[in-house]
N, C-alpha and C positions, 0 to 999 in steps of 0.2 A: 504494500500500500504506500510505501515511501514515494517509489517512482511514478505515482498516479498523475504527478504534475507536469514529466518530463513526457510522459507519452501522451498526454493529453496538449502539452502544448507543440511535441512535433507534430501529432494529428492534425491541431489546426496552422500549423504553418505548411504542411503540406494542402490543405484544403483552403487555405484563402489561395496559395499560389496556381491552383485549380480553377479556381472560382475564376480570377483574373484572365486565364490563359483561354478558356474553354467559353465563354460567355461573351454576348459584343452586346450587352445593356452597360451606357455609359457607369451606371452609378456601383456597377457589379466590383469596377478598377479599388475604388473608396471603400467595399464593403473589403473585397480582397485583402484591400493593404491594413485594414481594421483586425481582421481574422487571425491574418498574419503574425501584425503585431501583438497582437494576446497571447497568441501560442509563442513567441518567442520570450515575452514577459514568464509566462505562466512553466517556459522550459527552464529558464534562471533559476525564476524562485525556486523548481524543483531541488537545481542544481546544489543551491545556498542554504537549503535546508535540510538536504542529507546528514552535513557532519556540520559538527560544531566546531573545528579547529581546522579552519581552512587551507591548504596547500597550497601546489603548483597544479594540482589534477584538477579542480576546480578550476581556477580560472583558465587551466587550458580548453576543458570543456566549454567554457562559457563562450570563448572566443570563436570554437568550431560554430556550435549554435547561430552564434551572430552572424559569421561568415554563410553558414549556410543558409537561414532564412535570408539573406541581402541577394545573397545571389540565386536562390528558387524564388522569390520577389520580381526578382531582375528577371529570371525568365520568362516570367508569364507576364512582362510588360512588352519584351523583346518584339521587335518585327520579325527579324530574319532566321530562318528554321535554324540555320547551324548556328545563330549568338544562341538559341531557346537550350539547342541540345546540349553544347557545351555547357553553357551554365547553371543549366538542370541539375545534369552528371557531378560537376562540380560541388553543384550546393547539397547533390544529396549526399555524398562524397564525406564532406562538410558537418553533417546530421552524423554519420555512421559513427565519425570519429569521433564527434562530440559525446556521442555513445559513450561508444569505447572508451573512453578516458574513463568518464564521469561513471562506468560502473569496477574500473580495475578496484580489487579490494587492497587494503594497505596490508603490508605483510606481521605475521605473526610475531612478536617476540619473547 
């Protein structure tokens, strides 16, 4: 139940940059970048609220997060198919590791 913030907020940073990309009602762009930004908010606090004595694995995650909601943002505003694809791949890239970090455990001693 800890990570409930982390998946809920890459959910919707994946789903507003849907919203954006797949939809041509002007105000769909506004709601995107709305959705987006919750889920990237609501990825942090997940992130900030795991442990109580912050590290380097924390804010390295946090940065991935950021970098990848900017850039799946950035793709579903993109014109051109290959800026979309690259920076998809990128930003999901971005999300995985942000993962990755934010779940390595610290070691035993």
């Amino acid at each position: 139940m800890k990570n409930i913030f982390k998946i809920l907020g890459l959910v919707l940073i994946i789903g507003g940059s849907a919203l954006c990309y797949f939809t041509t009602i002007p105000i769909a762009d506004g709601i995107g970048i709305a959705v987006a930004a919750l889920g990237l908010a609501l990825t942090i606090v997940g992130v900030l609220k795991k442990t109580e004595k912050k590290t380097w694995k924390e804010f390295v995650a946090i940065v991935c997060f950021a970098l990848g909601g900017f850039l799946c943002g950035f793709a579903g505003f993109s014109e051109e198919i290959v800026t979309q694809v690259i920076t998809a791949i990128f930003g999901v890239v971005a999300l995985i590791a942000g993962l990755i970090v934010s779940f390595i455990k610290p070691k035993a001693k």
